[in-house]
N, C-alpha and C positions, 0 to 999 in steps of 0.2 A: 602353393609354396610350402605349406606345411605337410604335404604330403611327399613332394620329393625329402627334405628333410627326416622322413620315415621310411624312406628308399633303403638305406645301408644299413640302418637295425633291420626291416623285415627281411633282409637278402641275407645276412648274418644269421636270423632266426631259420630262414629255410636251412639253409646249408649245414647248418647245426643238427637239423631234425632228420637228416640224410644220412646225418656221417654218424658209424656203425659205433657204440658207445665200448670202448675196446676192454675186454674184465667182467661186462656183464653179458654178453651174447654176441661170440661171432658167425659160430655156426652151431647146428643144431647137436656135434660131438664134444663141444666146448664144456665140464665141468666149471662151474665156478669155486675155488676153494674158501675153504673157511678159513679166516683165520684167526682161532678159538686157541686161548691159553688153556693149557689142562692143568689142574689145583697141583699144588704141591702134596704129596703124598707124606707120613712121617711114617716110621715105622723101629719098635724099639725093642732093644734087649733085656727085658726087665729081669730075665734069671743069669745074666753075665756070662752065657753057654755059646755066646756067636749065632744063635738064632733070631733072627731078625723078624718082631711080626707086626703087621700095621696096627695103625691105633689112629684114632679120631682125639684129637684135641681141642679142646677148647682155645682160642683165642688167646686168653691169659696166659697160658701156660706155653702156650709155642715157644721155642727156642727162636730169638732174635738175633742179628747182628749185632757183636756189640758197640757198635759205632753209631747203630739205629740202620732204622730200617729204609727211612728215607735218602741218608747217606749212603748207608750200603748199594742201596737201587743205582743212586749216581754215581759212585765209585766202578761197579760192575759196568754199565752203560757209556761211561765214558774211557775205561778203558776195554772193551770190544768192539773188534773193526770185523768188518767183512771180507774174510780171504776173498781175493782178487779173484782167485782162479775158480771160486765157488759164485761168487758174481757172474763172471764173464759167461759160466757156462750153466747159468739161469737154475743155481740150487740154492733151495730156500726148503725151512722146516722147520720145526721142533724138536729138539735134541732134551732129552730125559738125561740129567746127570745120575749120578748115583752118587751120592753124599755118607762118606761114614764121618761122625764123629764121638770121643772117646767122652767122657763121665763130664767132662768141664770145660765142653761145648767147641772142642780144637777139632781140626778135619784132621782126620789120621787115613783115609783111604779117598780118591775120586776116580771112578770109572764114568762110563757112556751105558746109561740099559737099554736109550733107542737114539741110534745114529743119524745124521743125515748125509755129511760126509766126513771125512778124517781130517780136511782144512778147519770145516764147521765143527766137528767136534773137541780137538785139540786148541780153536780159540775161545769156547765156552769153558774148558776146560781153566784155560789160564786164566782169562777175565775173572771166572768164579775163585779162585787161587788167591788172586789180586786183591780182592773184594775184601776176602776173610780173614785175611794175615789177622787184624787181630780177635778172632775167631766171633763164638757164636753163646749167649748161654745156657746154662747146661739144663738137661731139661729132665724135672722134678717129676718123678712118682713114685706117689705114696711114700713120700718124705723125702726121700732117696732120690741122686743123681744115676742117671741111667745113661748107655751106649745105644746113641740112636743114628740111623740113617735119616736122610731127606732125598727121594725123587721129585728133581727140580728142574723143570722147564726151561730152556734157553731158546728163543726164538729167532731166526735169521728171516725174513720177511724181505722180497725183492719190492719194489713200489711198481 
């Protein structure tokens, strides 16, 4: 008796162990992708000439949202949808913003430095827009407010 009982979980357990795990190996041409955030980059003007050069910051000193950082995330995330037509036709990536903002942390320029599509990019684009209205703050060196970019990561991930 207890062994039929164990009939439809072992039958389940085979059938499981059969069936090809789809994402991790289907055939031996199949790539697995990563799907890895790459850091936010900052990179600043510290002689006011429109050259742009990276720089490593500490924590502290990063330019935030000013609404926080935790708000900004779900502000940004809730208002980004996934163009239909980049869905339906299975595009997904990382799109690199390129972020300028002026001495007192306001976005005054956003471009694309790495694309994935013109749907996908154009709704990173806005979401991030959405996000910052009330901007970002401005970020100190050596006493002084400075004109800085941000390359920042936007992810669109099919499941």
């Amino acid at each position: 008796m207890q062994i039929r009982n164990c009939l439809p979980l072992f039958l389940t357990l085979l059938i499981q162990s059969c069936t090809p795990n789809k994402g991790i190996v289907e055939n031996e041409t199949t790539i697995h992708k990563s799907k890895v955030m790459p850091e936010t980059v900052y990179l600043v003007d510290s002689d006011n000439d429109g050259t742009y050069l990276p720089v490593n910051l500490n924590e502290e000193i990063k330019p935030q949202p000013t609404q926080g950082k935790v708000q900004w995330t779900l502000d940004i995330y809730r208002t980004m949808k996934y163009p239909a037509a980049a869905r339906q036709n299975g595009i997904e990536g990382v799109i690199i913003l390129d972020v300028e903002f002026d001495i007192n942390g306001r976005v005054t320029n956003l471009g694309v430095k790495k694309s994935v599509s013109v749907e996908c990019d154009e709704e990173a684009k806005r979401a991030f827009m959405m996000a910052s209205q009330e901007g970002y703050s401005p970020l100190i060196l050596n006493g002084s407010p400075v004109k800085f970019k941000m390359e920042f990561p936007v992810a669109f991930w099919l499941d």
